[in-house]
N, C-alpha and C positions, 0 to 999 in steps of 0.2 A: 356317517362315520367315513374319514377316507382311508382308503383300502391304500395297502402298502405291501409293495412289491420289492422280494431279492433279486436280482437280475446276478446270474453267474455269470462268468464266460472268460475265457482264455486271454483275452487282450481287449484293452479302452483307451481311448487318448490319454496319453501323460498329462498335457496340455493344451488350452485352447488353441492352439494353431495345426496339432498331432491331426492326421489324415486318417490315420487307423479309424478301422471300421464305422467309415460314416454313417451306413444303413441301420448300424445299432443303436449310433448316440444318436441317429433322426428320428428312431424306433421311439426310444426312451423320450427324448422332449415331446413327441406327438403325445406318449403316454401320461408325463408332467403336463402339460397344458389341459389333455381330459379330466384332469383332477387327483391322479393318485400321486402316492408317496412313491418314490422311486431310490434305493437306492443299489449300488454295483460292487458285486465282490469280483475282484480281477488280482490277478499276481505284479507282485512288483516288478520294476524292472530297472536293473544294476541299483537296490535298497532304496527304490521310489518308496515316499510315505505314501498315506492317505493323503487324500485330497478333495478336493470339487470341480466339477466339470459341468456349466450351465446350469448353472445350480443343484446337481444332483453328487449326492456322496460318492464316491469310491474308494473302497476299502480293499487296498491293496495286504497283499500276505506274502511273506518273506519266503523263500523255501533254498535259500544257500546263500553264502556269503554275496557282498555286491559284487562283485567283478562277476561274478558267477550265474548272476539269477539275468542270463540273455538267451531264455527259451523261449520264449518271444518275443511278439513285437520285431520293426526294425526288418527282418527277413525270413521269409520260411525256412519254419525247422527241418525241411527234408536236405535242404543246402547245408545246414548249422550244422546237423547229425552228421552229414556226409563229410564233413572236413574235419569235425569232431566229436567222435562214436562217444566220448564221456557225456556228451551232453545227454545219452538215453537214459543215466543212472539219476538224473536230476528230478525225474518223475514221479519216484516214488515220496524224497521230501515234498513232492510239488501238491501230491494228492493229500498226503497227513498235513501239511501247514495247510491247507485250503480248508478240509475236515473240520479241524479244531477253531480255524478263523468261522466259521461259517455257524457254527455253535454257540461261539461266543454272540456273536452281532444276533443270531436267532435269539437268544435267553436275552439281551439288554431289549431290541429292537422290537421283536415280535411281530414279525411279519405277516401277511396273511395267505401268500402267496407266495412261494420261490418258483422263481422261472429258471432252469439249466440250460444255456447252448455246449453244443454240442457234448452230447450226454458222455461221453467215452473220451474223458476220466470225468465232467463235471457232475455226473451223476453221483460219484461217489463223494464225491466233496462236499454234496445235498442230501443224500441219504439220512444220516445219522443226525442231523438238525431236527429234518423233514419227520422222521419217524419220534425223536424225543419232544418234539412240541408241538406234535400233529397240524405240521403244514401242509397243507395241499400240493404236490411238485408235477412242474409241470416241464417237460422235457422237447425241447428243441434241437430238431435234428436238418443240418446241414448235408449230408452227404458225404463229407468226410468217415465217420466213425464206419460205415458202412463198407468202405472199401476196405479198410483196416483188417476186416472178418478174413479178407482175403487173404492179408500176408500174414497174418494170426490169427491161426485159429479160436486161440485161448478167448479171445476175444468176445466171440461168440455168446457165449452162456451166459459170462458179464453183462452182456447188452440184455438181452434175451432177458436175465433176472430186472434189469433196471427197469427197463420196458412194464416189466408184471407190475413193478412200485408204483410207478407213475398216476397218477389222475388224469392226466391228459397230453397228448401227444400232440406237439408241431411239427409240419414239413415244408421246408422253403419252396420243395413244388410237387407236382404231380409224380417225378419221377421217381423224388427221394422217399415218398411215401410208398412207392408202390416195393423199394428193397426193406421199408420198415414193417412192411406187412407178410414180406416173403421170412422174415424172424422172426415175428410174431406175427396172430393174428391181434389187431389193436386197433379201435377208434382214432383215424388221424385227422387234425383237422389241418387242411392249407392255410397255409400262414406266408406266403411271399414277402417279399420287401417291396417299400415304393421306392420312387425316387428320392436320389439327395439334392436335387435342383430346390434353388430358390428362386422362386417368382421366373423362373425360362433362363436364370445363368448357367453358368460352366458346371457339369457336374464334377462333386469334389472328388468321387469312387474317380472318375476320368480322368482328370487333373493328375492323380499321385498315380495311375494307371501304369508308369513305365517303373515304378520302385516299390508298389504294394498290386497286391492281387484284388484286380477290379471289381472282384463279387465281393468283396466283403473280407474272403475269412484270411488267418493270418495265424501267429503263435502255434500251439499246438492244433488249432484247428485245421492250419494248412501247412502242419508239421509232422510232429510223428503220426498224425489219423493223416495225412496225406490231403484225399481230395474227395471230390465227387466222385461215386464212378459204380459199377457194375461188382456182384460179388462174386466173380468167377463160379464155383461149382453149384453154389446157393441155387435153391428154386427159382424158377423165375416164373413171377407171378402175372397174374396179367393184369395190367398198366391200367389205372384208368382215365377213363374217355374222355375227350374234351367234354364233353357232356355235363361227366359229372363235375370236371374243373367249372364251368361254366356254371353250374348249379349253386355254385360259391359263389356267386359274383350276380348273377341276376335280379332284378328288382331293387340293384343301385341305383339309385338317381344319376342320369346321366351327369355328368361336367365336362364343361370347354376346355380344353386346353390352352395354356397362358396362348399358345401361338396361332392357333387358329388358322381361318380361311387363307387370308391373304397372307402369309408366313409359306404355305401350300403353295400359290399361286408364285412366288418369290421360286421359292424352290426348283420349282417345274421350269420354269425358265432360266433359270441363275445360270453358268457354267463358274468353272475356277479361272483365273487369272489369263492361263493359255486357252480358257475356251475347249477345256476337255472335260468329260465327264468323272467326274475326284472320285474314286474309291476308296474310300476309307476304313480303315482297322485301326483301333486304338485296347492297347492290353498287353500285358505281360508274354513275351517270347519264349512260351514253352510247349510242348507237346501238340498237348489237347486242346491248344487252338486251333492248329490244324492250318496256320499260318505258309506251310511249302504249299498246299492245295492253290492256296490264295498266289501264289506265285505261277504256280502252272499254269493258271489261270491266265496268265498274261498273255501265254503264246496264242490262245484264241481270241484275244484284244485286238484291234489294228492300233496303233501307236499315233495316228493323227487324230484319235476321237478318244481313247481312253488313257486316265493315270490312274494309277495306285499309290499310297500313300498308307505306311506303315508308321504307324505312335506306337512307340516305348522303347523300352530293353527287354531281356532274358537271357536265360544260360544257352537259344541258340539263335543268340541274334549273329551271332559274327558266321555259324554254320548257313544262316538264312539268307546272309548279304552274297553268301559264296555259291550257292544254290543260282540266286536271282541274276550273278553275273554269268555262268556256266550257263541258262538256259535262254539268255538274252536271244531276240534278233533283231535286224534291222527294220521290222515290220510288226514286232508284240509290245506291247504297252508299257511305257519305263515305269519301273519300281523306285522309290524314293520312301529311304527308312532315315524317319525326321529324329530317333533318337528321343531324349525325354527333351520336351518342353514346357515351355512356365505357361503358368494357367492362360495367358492372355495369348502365346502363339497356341495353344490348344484348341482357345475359342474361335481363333480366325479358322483354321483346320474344320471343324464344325461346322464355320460360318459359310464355308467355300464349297463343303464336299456336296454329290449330291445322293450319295449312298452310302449309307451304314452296311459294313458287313463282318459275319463272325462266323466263316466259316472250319466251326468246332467240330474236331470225333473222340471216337473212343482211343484213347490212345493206349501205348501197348503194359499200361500197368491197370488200366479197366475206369482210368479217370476218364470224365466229361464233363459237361457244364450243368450245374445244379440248377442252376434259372438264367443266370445271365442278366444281373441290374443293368447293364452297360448297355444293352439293348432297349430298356426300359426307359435310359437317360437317352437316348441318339433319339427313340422316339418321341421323348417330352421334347425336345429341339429341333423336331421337325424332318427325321430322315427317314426316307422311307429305308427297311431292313431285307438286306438278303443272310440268311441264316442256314446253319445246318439243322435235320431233324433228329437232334440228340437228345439225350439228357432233360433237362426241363426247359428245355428253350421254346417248343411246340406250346407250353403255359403261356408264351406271351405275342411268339408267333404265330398266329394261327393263316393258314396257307390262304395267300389268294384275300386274304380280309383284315392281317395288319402286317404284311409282309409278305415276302417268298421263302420259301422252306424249299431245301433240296438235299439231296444224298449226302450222305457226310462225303469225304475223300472222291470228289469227283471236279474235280476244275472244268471238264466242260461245261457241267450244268452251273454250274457259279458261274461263268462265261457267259452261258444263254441267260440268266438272271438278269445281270449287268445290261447286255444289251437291250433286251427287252425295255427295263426301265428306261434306259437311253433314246429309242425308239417311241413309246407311250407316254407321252406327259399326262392323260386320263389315269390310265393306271396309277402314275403315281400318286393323284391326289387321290385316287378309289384309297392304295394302301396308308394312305397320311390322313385320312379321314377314320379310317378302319382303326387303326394305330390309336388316336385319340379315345376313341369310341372306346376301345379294349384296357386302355391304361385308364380310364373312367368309370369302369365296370368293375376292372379286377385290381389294378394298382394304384389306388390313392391311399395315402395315409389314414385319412380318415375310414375310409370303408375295409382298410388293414386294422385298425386301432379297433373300429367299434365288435370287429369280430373276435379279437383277441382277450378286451374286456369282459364279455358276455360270457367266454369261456370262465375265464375269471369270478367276475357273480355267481355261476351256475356252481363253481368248487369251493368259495369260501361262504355259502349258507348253511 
């Protein structure tokens, strides 16, 4: 019999060409291809019908007139709100049309499975299905809802009760599980994302990198719940270990990477155009990138061996150009912010650089980086990673074995990284070997899918 799944969640492509959250529609076709039924309850946008997407349904739910229903999608709601505080009253139609849509498709459909991301509000819009035709719900947590606890408290309890409902708990990495656990004590299993790369192309999360948010989340996900991040007064639990990340992941069958040896070999000796070493950032200009760090950085560069090279926009791209001119000198590393480009200058950018880096922190509302797909993607293409130790980025980074990890908010040590690789062609291939090794262990679709189903078998017997 094939099992058939609801998949919730805040925002899905309108249409085949829609960039919005690639890692979920790759989630879901990896899941259509293993055989189940698949379909998406997601909210309209400006009186979007239902539709289909790769063959799989979506059943979009009206929650305010068209002009009206732009709580996601398109731009985060923390911008939307802030321009337009009406938009927070949109919530409450948003949770009762979702409610009653999600009842209805349950009693036609009869699913075997409902999946919620990001539980806070989609929990509620699962509950009352969940419990009247005793579905199994199984609740996916991002990071987002978790920071939320911070600037509301009310918050709290709500989660806290969903959490009790649940049969089983996702967490996109080691971090976000360790604040779902400081709320409850609860079975969480690691659930990462893999790449959206086909066959070694441009990844598409990178690609819309300058106009949507590179992990994935988007609408209410990375709206009114904000972001990843810390819950200020909350317990703080303690994290666990790469150890036990790893214990998720071992006795995978290894796989090669589309790029392999000589992609490695390429690499190590490549330079960019002028013969300097490309530093690359690609991702949205806010905070918790940590993107002035990346700038500081320069002045420890000398300027005849290193560039930097900044992909995308954000709300401080125009503060960050004014920064990088202010702290210029005749002897630190030119900055050069390429602004949004179309997928094929993105790939040359890729094609050229010879380090990936994301140096992310905590910024000052307690946001970080939940995993970091974008490191995930620089890695399937062959670059080696200089990284902060935030958030969940240590789940893909692992020091010294598929990357360099270093203090968050420190431009020297992001400076001594840089060079080093510059310095080390061995190293690099140590961490581009390492790199494959790790996203074949722990980030393939397949070895993400077959963990995800098994959960699934084990709740719908």
């Amino acid at each position: 019999m094939v099992q058939k799944v609801l998949v919730i969640g805040s925002v899905y492509p309108r249409f085949h060409e829609d960039a919005e959250v690639p890692w979920l529609r790759t989630s879901l076709a990896h899941l259509k291809k293993a055989g189940l039924d698949i379909q998406v309850l997601a909210p309209a946008y400006k009186g979007l019908k239902s539709h289909e997407i790769d063959g799989i349904k979506v059943n979009r739910f009206r929650y305010a007139p068209a002009a009206w229903e732009m709580l996601t999608h398109e731009e985060g709601a923390p911008s939307k709100m802030a321009n337009k505080p009406w938009l927070q009253l949109l919530a409450i139609p948003y949770i009762i049309s979702g409610f009653f849509k999600c009842i209805k498709i349950c009693r036609k459909w009869r699913p075997d499975i409902i999946h919620a991301h990001w539980p806070f509000p989609h929990a509620y819009i699962a509950l009352g299905a969940a419990k009247l035709f005793r579905i199994p719900l199984v609740l996916n947590f991002h990071g987002a809802e978790l920071l939320l606890i911070r600037k509301k408290k009310w918050v709290k309890p709500l989660l806290k009760f969903a959490i009790g409902q649940a049969q089983a708990i996702f967490a996109n990495s080691s971090f976000t599980a360790s604040k779902i656990k400081a709320l409850r004590n609860a079975d969480v299993e690691w659930s990462p994302y893999g790449t959206t790369l086909e066959g070694g192309s441009l990844p598409l999360a990178s690609a819309t990198a300058s106009a949507t948010p590179s992990n994935g989340r988007t609408a209410l996900s990375d709206s009114s719940l904000s972001a990843h991040g810390h819950q200020g007064g909350e317990v703080s639990p303690q994290r666990p270990t790469l150890h036990e990340v790893n214990d998720k992941c071992v006795g995978r069958e290894s796989r090669t990477s589309s790029l392999g040896h000589d992609r490695d070999q390429h690499l190590v000796l490549s330079r960019s155009d002028n013969h300097k070493f490309k530093i690359l950032f690609v991702g949205r200009h806010i905070e918790r990138k940590g993107i002035r760090y990346l700038i500081e950085a320069a002045k420890y560069l000398p300027r005849d061996q290193f560039e930097i090279r900044i992909v995308g926009v954000g709300d401080l791209t125009e503060e960050l150009k004014k920064l990088a001119s202010e702290s210029a000198t005749p002897n630190s590393a030119e900055i050069i912010f390429t602004g949004k480009l179309s997928p094929e200058a993105l790939a040359n950018e890729y094609k050229t650089a010879n380090v990936f880096t994301l140096p992310a922190i905590v910024d000052s509302k307690g946001d970080t980086e939940g995993l970091g797909v974008v490191l995930i993607e620089a890695m399937e293409l062959g670059l080696p990673i200089v990284a902060s130790n935030v958030g969940g980025i240590p789940d893909v980074v692992v020091d010294g074995v598929s990357g360099i990890l270093v203090p968050e908010k420190d431009p020297e040590a992001l400076a001594s990284a840089y060079k080093r690789l510059a310095a080390e062609p061995e190293l690099v291939k140590h961490l581009l070997a390492g790199s494959r090794k790790r996203i074949a262990e722990c980030f393939t679709w397949d070895g993400i899918i077959e963990r995800q189903i098994a959960v699934y078998n084990k709740l719908s017997k």
